[in-house]
N, C-alpha and C positions, 0 to 999 in steps of 0.2 A: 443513388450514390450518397453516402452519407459526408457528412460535415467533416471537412480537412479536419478539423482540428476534435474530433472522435475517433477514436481506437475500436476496433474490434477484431474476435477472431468467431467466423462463424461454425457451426457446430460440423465440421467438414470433412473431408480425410485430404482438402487441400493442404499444398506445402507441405504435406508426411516428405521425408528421406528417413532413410536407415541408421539417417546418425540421429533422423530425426526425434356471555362470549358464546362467543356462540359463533355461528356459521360465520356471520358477519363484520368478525376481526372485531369486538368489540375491547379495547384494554384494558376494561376490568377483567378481574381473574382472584380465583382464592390467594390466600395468601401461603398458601401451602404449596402452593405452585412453582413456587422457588426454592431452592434452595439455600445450604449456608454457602456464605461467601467463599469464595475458591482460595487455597492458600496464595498470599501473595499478591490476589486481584487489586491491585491499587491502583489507578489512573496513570503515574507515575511507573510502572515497572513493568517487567517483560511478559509477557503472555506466560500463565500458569500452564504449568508443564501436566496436561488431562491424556493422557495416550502412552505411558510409559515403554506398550507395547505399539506395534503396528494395529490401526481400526480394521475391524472388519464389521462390513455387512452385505446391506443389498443395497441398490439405488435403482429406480425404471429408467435411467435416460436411455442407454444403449437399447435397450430393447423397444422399449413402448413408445421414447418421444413425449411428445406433446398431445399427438391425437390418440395413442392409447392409454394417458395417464387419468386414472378417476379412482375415489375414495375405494373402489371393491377391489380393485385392481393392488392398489399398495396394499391393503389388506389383507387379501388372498396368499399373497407372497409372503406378508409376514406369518400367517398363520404355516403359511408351506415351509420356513425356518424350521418352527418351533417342531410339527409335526416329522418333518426328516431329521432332526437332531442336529442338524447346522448351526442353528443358535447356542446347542448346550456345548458343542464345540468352539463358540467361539464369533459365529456372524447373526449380532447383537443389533445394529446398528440400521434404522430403516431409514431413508433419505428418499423424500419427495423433490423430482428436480424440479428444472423451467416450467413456468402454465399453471403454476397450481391457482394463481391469482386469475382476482377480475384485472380486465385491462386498466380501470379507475381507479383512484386511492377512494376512500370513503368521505364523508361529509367531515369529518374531523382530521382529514389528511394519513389514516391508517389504511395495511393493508386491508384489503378484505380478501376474502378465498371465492374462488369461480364455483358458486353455490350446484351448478350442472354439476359440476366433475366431483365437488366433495358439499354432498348436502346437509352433514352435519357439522360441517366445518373443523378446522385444525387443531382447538382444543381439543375435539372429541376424538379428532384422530390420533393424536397424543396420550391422550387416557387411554383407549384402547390396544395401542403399543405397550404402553407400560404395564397395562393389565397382563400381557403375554409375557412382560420380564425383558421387552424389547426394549432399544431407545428412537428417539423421535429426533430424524434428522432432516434441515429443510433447506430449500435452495433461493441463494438471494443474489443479488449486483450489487457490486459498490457503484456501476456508474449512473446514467438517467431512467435506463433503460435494461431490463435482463437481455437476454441476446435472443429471445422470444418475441420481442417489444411488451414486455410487461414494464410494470412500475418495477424501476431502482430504487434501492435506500439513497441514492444522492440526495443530499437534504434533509436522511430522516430519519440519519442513523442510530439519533439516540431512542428514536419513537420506535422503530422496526425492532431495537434488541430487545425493548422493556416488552413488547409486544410477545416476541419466540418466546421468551423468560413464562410470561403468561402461559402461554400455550403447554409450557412443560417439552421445551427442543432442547437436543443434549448436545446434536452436532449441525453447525452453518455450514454449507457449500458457498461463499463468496465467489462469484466470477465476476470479470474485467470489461463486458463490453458496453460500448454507447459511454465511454471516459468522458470527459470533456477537460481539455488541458488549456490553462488559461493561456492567456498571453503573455510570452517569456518565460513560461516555464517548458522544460522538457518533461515527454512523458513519461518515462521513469518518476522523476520529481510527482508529479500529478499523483499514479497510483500510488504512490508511496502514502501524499499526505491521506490521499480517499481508504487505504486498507489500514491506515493508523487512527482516523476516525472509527472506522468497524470494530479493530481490535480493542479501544476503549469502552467501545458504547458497552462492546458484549462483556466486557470484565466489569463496567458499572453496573451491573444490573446484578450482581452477586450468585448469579446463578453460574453450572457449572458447564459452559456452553464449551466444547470442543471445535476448535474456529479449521475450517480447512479454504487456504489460499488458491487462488487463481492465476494472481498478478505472473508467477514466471512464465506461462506458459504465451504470455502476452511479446515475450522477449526473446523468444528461443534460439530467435534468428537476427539476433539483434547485435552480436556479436557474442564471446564469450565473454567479456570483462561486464556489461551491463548486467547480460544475465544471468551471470553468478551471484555479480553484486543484489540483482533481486531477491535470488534467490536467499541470498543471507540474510537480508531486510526480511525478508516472508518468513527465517525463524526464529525473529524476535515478537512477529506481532501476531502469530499463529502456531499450529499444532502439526501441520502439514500440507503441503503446496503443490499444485498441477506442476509439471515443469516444460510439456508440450502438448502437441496434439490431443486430440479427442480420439477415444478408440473406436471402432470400426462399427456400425450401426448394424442391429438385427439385418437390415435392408440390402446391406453390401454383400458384394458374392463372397463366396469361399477364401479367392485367390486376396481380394482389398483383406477380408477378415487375417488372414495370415503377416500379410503384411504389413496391418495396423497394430498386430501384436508385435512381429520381429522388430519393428523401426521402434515403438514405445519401449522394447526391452534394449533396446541400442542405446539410444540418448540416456535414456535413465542410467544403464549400468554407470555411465561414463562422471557419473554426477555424485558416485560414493562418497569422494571426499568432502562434500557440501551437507551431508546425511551427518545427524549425531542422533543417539537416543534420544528416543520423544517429540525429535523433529522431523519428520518423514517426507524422503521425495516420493512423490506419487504417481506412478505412470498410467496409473487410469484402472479402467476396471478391469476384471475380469469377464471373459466372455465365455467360460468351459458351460456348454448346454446349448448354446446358440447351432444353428442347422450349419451346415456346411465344412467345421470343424473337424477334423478326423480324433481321433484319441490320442497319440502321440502330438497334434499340435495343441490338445486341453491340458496333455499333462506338460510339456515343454511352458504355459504360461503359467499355468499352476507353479511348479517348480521353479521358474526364473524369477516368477517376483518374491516366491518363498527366498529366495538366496538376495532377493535386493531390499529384503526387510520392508517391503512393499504392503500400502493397504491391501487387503483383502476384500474387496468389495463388489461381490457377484452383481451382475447386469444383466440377467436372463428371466426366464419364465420359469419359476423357480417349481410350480404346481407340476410341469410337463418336465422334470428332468430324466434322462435317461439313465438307469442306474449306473453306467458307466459314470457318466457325468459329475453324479453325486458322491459316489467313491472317492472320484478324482478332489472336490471340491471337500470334501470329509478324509482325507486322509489323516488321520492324528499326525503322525511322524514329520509331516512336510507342512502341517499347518506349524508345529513346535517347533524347526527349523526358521522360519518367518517370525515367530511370536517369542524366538530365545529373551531371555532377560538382557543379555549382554548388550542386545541392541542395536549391530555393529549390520551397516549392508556389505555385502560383499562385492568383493573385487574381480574383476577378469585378473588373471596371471597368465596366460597364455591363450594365444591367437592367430590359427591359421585359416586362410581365407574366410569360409564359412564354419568353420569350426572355431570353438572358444572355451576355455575351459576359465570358471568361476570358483574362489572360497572365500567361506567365510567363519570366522572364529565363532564356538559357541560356548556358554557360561561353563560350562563342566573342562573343558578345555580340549571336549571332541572339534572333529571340521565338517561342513558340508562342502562338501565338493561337486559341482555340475560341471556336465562335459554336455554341451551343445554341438548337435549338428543342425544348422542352417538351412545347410546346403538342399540340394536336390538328389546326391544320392545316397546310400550309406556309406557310411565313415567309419574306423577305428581311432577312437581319441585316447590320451593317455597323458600323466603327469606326475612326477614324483615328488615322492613325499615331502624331502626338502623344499619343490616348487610350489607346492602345494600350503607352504606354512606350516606341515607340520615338525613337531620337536623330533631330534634322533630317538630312535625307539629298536625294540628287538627284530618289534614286527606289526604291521595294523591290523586293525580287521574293518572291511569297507562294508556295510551294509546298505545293499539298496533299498532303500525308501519307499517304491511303488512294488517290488517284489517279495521284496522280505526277507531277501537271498543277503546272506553274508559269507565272504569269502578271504581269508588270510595274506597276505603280502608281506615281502621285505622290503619292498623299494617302492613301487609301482604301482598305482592307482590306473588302471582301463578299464575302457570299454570299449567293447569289438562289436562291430557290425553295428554302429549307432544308424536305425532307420531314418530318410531324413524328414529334417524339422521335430526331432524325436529329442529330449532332453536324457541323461539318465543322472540320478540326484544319488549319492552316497552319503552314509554319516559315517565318518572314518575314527578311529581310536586307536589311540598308540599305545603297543605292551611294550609294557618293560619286563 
């Protein structure tokens, strides 16, 4: 049991609800290694706004963990981006999670990298991303401890950023556990000051590190007033922030994998108003490719977080994808739906039991419209235009997104016979 006065959330699908240099870390580094200071990086001001759109890429946690994470592994996967065209569309972004460290800091108080898993160590695995056109994303704690029991940057915040900086890392995964909250202070207070040291160290170092938060997902259940309030705090000192649970591990059955998506697309949608462009709530990864999934529930997460202006950040075995899968994850139309300029996540408007119907305004001044079914059997969902947000018009025309099929209305946005846990995604246009 850990220390009263330690925070953590372990990597679990407990408490889900449905609302729910070299090898060696040495810090020398070329100087070329950095880049120019990020507009705005001052000590003093608000985290540079590095993500105008939603990030996307890959990350190993959901699938691999701890014991299948090693240098060939993230490798593999990046190379499996470039090679299926997922990167040229858009998932750019590689992130090494938890474990990639030895358990010790080094003789000089740096990290090192666990020389078994990556024998050339994290500069070299940075070079070799970027060699591919990829970026280099890596995983750290703001508390004593990752939730791994690796070293935390508590203590060594400004030494861990100058360090990534070195290595050539574009994006931090900060997570919350092994906190330590002093005496008399509450813990909200605590992560606040420990992700406001993070957020400085990584803007002193001039390079252009896109910071992703942890701290809400620490609160989720903490009431709503705390955890809004985190949450606004997480979009001053960051770029985008967990806001609960962890999604559903390669390991979980079918049934946990479905439910770890529907409860993360529940809490999230509910948290739109807290989202502004460039500040992104993040409900975890993507799981389309994982076993157990059917096709209508890859394309239902696909599609949900495309409409929640959601990272994009696959979690699978990207080498063994099914072409289904990679259709699904490669769709142009629904990844541009997620990636609009405008920025804006979408809102539920309508909500009947397991049925929900989502929009959202897109730059050109079309709508995306989802009509979810939940449920367990099919459904016919439907909403009009007016409901829907859009302007009087003569007439629309709704084209679906996975089909390609468009069809004409005067009023009336449906879908008949929605299969369940089946999404169907419209981009809608009003004629005058």
């Amino acid at each position: 049991m850990s220390h009263p006065s330690v925070f953590r959330i372990g990597r679990t699908l407990a408490g889900l609800v449905a609302v729910t240099a070299c090898s060696a870390g040495v810090l020398s580094a070329p100087a070329s290694a950095a880049t120019s200071r990020a507009p705005g990086a001052r000590p003093d001001s608000g985290y540079p706004n590095l993500t105008p759109t939603p990030p996307m890429g890959w990350n190993n946690w959901s699938y691999y963990q701890c014991g299948g994470l090693n240098e060939q592994v993230v490798l593999d996967n990046a190379r499996a981006l470039v090679r299926s065209g997922l990167a040229h569309k858009g998932y750019r972004t590689v992130t090494v999670d938890d474990c990639w460290m030895a358990k010790q800091r080094g003789a000089n108080g740096e990290l090192v990298a666990d020389t078994a898993k990556f024998p050339h160590g994290m500069a070299y695995l940075g070079r070799e991303l970027h060699r591919m056109g990829l970026k280099f994303g890596i995983y750290e704690d703001v508390g004593k401890l990752t939730c791994g029991k690796y070293p935390g940057s508590y203590g060594h915040f400004e030494q861990d950023a100058k360090l990534f900086a070195s290595w050539g890392v574009d994006y931090l995964k900060a997570d919350g556990c092994n906190v330590p909250v002093p005496k008399g202070q509450t813990k909200e207070r605590a992560y606040h000051d420990l992700y406001t040291r993070q957020s400085r160290a990584l803007r002193a170092t001039g390079r252009h590190i896109v910071f992703s938060v942890s701290a809400p997902a620490y609160f989720q259940f903490a009431g709503d007033a705390v955890w809004h309030k985190v949450i606004r705090w997480s979009a001053e000192l960051g770029n985008l922030w967990r806001g609960g649970a962890d999604i559903a591990l390669e390991s979980s059955t079918p049934a946990a994998k479905w439910a770890s998506i529907n409860g993360n697309f529940r809490y999230n949608a509910n948290l739109a108003d807290l989202q502004r462009p460039g500040r992104w709530n993040d409900p975890d990864f993507l799981l389309v490719g994982d076993s157990g999934l059917g096709r209508n529930e890859m394309q239902s997460q696909m599609s949900l977080w495309a409409m929640m202006a959601a990272p994009l950040i696959s979690s699978t075995d990207l080498g063994r994808l099914s072409p289904e899968a990679l259709a699904i994850l490669g769709n142009r139309d629904v990844i541009a739906v997620d990636q609009d300029p405008l920025g804006v996540q979408g809102h539920i408007v309508q909500q009947d039991g397991d049925g929900m119907v989502l929009t959202k305004p897109l730059r050109n001044g079309d709508r995306a419209i989802a009509l979810f079914n939940g449920g367990g059997t099919a459904r016919t969902l439907s909403i009009t235009a007016g409901a829907a947000g859009l302007p009087p018009a003569h007439s629309y025309v709704a084209r679906d997104l996975v089909t390609g099929r468009s069809a004409r209305t005067d009023r009336t946005i449906i879908a008949r016979n929605i299969p369940p846990h089946a999404t169907v995604l419209f981009r809608v246009r009003p004629e005058h």
